[in-house]
N, C-alpha and C positions, 0 to 999 in steps of 0.2 A: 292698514298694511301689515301692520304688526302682526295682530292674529292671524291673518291668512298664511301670513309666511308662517308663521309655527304650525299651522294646518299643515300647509306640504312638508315640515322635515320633519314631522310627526312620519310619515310615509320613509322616508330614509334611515329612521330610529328604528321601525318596526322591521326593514326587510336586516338591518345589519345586527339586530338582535338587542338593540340599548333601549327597549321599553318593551312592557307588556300590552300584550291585544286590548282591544277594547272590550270592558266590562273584569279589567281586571289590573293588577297594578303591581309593582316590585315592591316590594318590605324587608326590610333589613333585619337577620333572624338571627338571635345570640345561641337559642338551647333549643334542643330536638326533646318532645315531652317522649317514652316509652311506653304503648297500653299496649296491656294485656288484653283478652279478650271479653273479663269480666268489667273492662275500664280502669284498672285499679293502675298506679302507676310503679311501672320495673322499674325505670332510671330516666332519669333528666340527662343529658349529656350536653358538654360545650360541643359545638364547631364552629366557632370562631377562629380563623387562621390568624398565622401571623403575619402581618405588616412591614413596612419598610421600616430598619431603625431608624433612630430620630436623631438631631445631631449628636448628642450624647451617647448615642449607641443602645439605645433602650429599642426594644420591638414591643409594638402596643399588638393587641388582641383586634382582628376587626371582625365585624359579621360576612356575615352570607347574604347573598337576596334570595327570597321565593318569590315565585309569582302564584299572588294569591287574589280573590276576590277583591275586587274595589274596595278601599278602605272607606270609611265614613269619615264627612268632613267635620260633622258637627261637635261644639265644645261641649255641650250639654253630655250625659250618657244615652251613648247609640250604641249598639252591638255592633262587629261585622260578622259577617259569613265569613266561617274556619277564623276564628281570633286569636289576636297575637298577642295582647295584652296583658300584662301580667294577673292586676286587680280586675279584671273580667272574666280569666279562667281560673283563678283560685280563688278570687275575693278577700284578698287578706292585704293585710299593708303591713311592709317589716318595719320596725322600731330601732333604728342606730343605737339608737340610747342605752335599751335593753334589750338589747340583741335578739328578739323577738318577734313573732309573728302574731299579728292581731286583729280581728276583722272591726276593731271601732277605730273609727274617726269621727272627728266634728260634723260632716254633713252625712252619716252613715252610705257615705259614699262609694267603698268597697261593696257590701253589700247588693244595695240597688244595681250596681253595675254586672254582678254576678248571677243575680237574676235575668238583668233583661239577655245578660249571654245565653242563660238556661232558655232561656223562652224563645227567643230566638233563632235558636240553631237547630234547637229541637222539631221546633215546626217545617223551618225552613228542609231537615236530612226526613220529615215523616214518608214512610215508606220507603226509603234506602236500606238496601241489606248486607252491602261487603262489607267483608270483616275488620276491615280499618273504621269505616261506618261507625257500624254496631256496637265500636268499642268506645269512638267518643260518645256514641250516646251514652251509653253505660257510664262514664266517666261521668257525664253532665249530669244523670240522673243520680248517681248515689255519692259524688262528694258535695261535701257538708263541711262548709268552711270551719265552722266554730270547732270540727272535730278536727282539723287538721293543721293547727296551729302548730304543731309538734312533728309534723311529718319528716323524717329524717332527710326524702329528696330535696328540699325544700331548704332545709339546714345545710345541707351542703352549698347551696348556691347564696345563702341569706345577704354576701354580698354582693353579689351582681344581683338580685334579685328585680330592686329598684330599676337598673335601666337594662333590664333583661325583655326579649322577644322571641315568641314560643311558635315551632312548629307541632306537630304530632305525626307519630308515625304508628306501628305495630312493633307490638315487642318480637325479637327475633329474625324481624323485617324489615329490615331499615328502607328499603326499597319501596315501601308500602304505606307512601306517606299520603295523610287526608288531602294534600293540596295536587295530588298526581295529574299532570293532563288529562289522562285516560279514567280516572275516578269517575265517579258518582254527582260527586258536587262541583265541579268542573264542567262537567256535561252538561248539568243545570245551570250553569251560570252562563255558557254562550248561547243553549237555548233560547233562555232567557233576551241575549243579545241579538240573537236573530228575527225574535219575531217582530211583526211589524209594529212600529211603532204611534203612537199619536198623534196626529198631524192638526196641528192647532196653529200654523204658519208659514211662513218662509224665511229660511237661513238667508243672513244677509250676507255670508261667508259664500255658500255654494250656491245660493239663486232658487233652490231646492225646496219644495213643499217637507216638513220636520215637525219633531215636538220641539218647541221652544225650552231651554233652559230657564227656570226660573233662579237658581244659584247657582253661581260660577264658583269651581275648587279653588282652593286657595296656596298661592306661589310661595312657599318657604323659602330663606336663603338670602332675603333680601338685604342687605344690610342697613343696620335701624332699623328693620321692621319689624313686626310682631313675631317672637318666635313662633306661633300658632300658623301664621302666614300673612299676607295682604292678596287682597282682589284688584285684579286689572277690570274688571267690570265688574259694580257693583252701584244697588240704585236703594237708597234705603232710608227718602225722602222725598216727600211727595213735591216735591218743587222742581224733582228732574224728571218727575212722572210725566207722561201723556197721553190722549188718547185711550183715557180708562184702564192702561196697562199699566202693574204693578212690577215691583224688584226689577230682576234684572230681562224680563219679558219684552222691555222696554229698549234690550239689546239684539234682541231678533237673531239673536246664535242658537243654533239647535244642539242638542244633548251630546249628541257626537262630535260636533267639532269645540264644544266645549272642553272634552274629555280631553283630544286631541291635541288643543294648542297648551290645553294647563300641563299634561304630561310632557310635551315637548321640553317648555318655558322651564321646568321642575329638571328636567336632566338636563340643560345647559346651565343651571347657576350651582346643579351639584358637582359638575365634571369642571375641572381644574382648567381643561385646555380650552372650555369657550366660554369666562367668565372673565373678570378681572374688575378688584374693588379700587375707588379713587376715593377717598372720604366716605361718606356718607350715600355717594353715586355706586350702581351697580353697573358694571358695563358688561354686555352681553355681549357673542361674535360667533357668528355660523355660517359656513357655506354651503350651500344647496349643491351637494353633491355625496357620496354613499362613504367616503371616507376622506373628511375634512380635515383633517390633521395637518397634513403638509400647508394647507391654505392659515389656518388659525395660529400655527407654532408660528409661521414666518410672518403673521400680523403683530404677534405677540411681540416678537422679535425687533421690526421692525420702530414698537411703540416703547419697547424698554420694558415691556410687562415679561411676568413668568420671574420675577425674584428668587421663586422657589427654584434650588440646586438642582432635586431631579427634573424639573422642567424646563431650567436653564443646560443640563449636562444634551434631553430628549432634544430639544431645538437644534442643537448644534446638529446632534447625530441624524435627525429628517433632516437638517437642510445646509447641512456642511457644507457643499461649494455656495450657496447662497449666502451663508455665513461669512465664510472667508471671504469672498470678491466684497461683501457690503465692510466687511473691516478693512480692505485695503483702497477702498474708497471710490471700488468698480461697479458698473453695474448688474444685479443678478441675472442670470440666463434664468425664467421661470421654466421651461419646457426640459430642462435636465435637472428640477429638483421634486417632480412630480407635483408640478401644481401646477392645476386648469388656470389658466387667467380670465377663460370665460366663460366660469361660473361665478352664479350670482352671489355676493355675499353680503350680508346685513352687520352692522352692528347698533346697537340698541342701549340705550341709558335711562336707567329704572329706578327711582327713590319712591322711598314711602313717604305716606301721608295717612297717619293714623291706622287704620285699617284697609285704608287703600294699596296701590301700587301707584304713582306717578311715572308715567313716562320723558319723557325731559327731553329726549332727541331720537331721531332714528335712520340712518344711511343705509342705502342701496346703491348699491354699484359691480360693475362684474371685476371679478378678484383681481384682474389684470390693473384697470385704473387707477383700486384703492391700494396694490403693491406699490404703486408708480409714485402716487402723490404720496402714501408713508416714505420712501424710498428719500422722494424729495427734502420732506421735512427735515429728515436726519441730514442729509447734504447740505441742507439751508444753516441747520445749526451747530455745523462743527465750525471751530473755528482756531488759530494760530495750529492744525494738523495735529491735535489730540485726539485719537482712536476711542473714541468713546462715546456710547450711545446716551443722549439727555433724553429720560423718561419722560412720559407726560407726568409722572406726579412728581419726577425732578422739577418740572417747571411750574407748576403750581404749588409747593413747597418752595419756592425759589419767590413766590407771591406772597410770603407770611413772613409776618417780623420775628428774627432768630430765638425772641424770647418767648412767644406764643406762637409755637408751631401746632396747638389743638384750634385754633381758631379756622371755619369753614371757608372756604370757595362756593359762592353761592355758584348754584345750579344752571344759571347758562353761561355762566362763563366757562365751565368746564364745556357745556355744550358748542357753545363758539369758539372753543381749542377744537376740540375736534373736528368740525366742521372744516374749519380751514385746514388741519394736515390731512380728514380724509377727501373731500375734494379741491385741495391744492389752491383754496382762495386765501385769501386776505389773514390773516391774526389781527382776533379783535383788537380795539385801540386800547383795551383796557390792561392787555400784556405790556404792551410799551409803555403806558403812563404809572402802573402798579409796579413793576420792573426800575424804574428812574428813580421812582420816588423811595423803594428801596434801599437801593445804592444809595442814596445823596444821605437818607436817614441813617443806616445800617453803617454805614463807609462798607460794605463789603461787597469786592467784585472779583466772582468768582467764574470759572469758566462757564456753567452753566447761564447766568447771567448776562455775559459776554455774547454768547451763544444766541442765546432770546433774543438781543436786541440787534445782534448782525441779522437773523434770520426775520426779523419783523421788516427791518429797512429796507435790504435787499428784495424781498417780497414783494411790497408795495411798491417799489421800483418796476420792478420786471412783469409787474402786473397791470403798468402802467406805460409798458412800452419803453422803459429806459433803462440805461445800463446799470448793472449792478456793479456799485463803487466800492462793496469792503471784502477784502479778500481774509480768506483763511490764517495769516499771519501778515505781521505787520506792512504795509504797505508803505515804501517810502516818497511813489510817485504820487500818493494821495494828497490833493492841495484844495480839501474842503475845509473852510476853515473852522469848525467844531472839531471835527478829526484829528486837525493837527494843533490847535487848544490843548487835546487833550493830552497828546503826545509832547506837550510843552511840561505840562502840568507834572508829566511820569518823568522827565526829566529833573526839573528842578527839585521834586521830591527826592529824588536819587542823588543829587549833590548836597543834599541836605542830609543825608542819612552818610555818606561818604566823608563828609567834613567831620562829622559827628565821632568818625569810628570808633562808636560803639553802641547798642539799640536805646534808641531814645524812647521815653513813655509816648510822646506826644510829636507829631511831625506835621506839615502843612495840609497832610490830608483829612486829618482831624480836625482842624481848622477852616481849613478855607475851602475843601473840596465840595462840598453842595451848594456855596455862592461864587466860587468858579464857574460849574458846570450851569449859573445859568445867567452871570452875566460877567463875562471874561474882563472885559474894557474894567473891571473895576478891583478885579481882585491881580489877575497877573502882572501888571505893570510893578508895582508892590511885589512883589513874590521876587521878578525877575531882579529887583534893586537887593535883597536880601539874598539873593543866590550870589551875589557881585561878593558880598561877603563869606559866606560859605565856599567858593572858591580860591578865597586864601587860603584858607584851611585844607585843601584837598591836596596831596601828595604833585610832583614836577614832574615833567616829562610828557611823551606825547602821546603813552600806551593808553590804554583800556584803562577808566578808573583815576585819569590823572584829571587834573584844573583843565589842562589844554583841548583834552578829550570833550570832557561835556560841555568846555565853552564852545566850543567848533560844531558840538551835535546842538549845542539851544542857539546858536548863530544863523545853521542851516534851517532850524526849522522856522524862527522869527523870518528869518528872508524871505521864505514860501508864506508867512502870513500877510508880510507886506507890514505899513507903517502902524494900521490902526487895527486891535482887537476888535471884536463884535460886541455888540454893547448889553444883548440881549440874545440867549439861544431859545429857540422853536423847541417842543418837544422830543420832536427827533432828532436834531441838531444836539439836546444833551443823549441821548440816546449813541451817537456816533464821537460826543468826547470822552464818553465812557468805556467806551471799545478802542480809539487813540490811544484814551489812560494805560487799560489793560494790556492791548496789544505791543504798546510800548514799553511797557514793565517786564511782558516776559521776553521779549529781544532782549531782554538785560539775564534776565534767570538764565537763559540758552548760553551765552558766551563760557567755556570751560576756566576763565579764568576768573570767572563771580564766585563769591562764597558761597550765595544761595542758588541751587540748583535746581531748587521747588518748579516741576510746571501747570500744578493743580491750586490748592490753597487757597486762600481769602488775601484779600489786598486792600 
């Protein structure tokens, strides 16, 4: 499924201009070279523009792209037609050290590379006569690396040199560059494309008699992968071989749709707005439609991705009333923020594997659905009416102990988060049990936390046909008794910090709170005799904050529990004393006359 669909937006990228035709490819271009017409070179020039400053207010230098001849994949030395590379059209390699241009190295690898460019380009422009032509020839035939170590263009650039990429053009003619549509070698390159080609199969993509690909290009970008790239198809063991066929012939994809889905694949994980990294995972996201912007910004949006400021500033501005109505808790009109709801959209999760690519999960559905169930998620996980959206790497950071936040999320767990917020099933059991265990370890319960664990219960509830019992702040009519456990627990800790007045190192939640939370009958009974004490200690009268107060609030709630705690809680059961606890803690932050006014923070 995967390739196909990169097949057809391969078709969407070509008509809206974000890839080059087939038989040719975008290259990121730092210096335009200057030939004269004997070859010799007038000037190197930057055009690199400027960029968006950074938060410091620095503007970096970026490139340009041309669209030039398909590059070569291979890491060995390959020439391309018209090259961009520095040590292949000059053969020299600069020296930091000594500020210097040198054509040795240890594998006299400048050199050789400089050759097979001579050789290669030569043959490939024989019998080309325009004068941009004529000049790289010239250039290719009469320099002479070992002479040109001193070359003052060359000096000028010596430090971008290293990660510098070269066009060519005519001196006097900027207009008149080697890589023109209308050129010489351009013309020979779609030729090239057009003519029939090898039919040694059938595409398992189009159904189509083809030449079969025997290597697939290779995906850069991936995160953890090789910077060189990984292959989503790649066969380079004869244990996956059959049927006599070798590499990747073995995948029955023909040359073009090869070309097709790796171009696609290559300009979704380099554009900002349909990528997004979770660890180690690369998450992909597109919609099959000519400008998916408005569909991708509001998935982004929806999932807490886009951290990046202009990304966050662009989201608002495509989908302001979408925006606003999802922050005030309403739900979005899609047909007034220009986005199809019934277009198909994908999203895809990509990790490497050596040289590989792994794919790890992959959804389809029409934009309209996977709005509806992101939409949900966020409404399942707000909770006590905090306006805030919980990322998905909110809540997989929310799954690492605070002192090893580098330790991984293996790979389907992230897969079965997503699953269930993009088609609106189930959250794995492994969020609620990694979540509890958490807390009871950590003592930290924070609202995203909170959050997870109301949006796991109620989920399973209403998936189940039954009512959803924990609302968005604290509920008083709630009489489950884990729920109101917990809200017992937030109480007596709060007569205990009130007796105190003043912040104590150590309170009952450091104590008793993770053999609370999973077997009440054993720890509250004790708790409740020592709050008997702690309420002398607490100021008279009947306000907020006095003995009378919280004996009247742990009175009410003991009544609603009836004579006998629980002796032992269920997984979700502590899951719903932890949301009591919380929910009950910040009914106390909310009152104007508390000291702390905190409604974010750790607890």
């Amino acid at each position: 499924m995967l390739i196909s669909a990169l097949n057809d937006y391969y078709d969407i990228l070509l008509k809206r201009g974000d890839t080059a035709k087939p038989g040719t490819s975008l290259q990121n271009i730092t210096h335009m070279i200057m030939l004269r017409d004997d070859g010799t070179i007038s000037n190197i020039i930057d055009v690199r523009k400027s960029g968006k400053p950074d938060k410091n207010g620095k503007t970096r230098l970026m490139p340009i792209e041309a669209v030039l001849p398909t590059r070569t994949q291979k890491t060995a030395i390959d020439a391309n037609i018209i090259e961009h590379r520095a040590p292949y059209i000059f053969g020299l390699n600069y020296d930091k050290q000594t500020n210097a241009f040198t054509t040795e190295d240890e594998k006299n690898k400048a050199r050789k590379a400089h050759e097979c460019f001579a050789k290669t380009n030569l043959e490939y422009t024989e019998g080309m006569t325009s004068d941009i032509v004529t000049a790289y020839r010239n250039f290719i035939k009469n320099w002479v690396p070992e002479n040109e170590t001193k070359n003052p263009h060359l000096l000028n650039i010596a430090k971008e040199y290293p990660g510098a990429y070269f066009m060519f053009c005519l001196d006097g003619h900027p207009e008149k560059r080697l890589h023109a549509d209308d050129g010489e070698i351009m013309k020979k390159v779609r030729d090239a494309i057009n003519t029939e080609e090898q039919i040694d199969g059938v595409c398992a993509i189009t159904g189509k008699a083809a030449e079969i690909a025997k290597i697939h290009d290779k995906i850069k970008g991936i995160r953890g992968g090789q910077p060189s790239g990984g292959l989503i198809v790649s066969f380079n063991d004869s244990a996956f071989e059959s049927y006599g066929k070798t590499q990747s012939y073995n995948s029955s994809i023909s040359k073009s749709v090869m070309k097709r889905y790796t171009e696609a694949l290559n300009f979704l994980i380099k554009d900002s707005w349909h990528h997004e990294y979770l660890e180690d995972l690369t998450v992909v996201f597109w919609a099959m439609n000519k400008n998916d912007i408005a569909e991708t910004s509001s998935f982004m949006f929806n999932l807490g991705f886009g951290g990046n400021k202009a990304n966050a500033d662009k989201t608002e501005e495509l989908l302001g009333n979408a925006v606003n109505k999802l922050s005030d808790g309403k739900h979005a009109d899609l047909s007034t923020d220009n986005i199809d709801k019934n277009v198909m959209f994908y999203v895809v999760g990509l990790a490497p594997n050596n040289s590989r690519i792994a794919q790890k999960f992959i959804y389809r559905d029409r934009y309209g659905n996977i709005f509806k169930n992101t939409e949900k998620h966020q409404e399942d996980m707000k909770i006590d009416g905090l306006k805030k959206q919980i990322s998905v790497w909110r809540m997989l950071n929310e799954m690492k102990p605070p002192k090893n936040q580098t330790e991984k999320t293996p790979a389907p767990v992230i897969a079965a988060v997503f699953g269930a917020i993009l088609d609106g099933t189930r959250y794995p059991d492994t969020l609620l049990e990694t979540i509890v265990r958490r807390v009871k370890t950590d003592k930290i319960i924070n609202y995203a936390r909170a959050g997870i664990l109301k949006a796991y219960i109620n989920r399973n509830l209403r998936l189940n046909q039954k009512e959803e019992e924990i609302t968005m702040a604290l509920d008083k009519t709630n009489t489950n008794e884990a729920y109101l456990c917990g809200r017992l627990f937030a109480v007596l800790e709060r007569i205990q910090k009130i007796a105190a007045d003043t912040d104590l190192n150590k309170t009952i939640k450091d104590s008793y709170f993770a053999s609370a939370c999973s077997r009440p009958m054993l720890v509250l009974p004790r708790l409740i005799e020592l709050a008997q004490n702690h309420l002398k200690k607490c100021k008279s009268g009947k306000k907020i904050g006095s003995a009378i107060y919280y004996n009247k609030l742990m009175g009410e709630i003991i009544d609603m529990l009836g004579t006998d705690f629980p002796s032992t809680l269920s997984l979700q059961d502590q899951g719903r004393f932890i949301i009591g606890y919380y929910q009950q803690r910040q009914d106390f932050f909310k009152d104007k006359n508390n000291e702390n006014n905190n409604t974010e923070g750790e607890m």
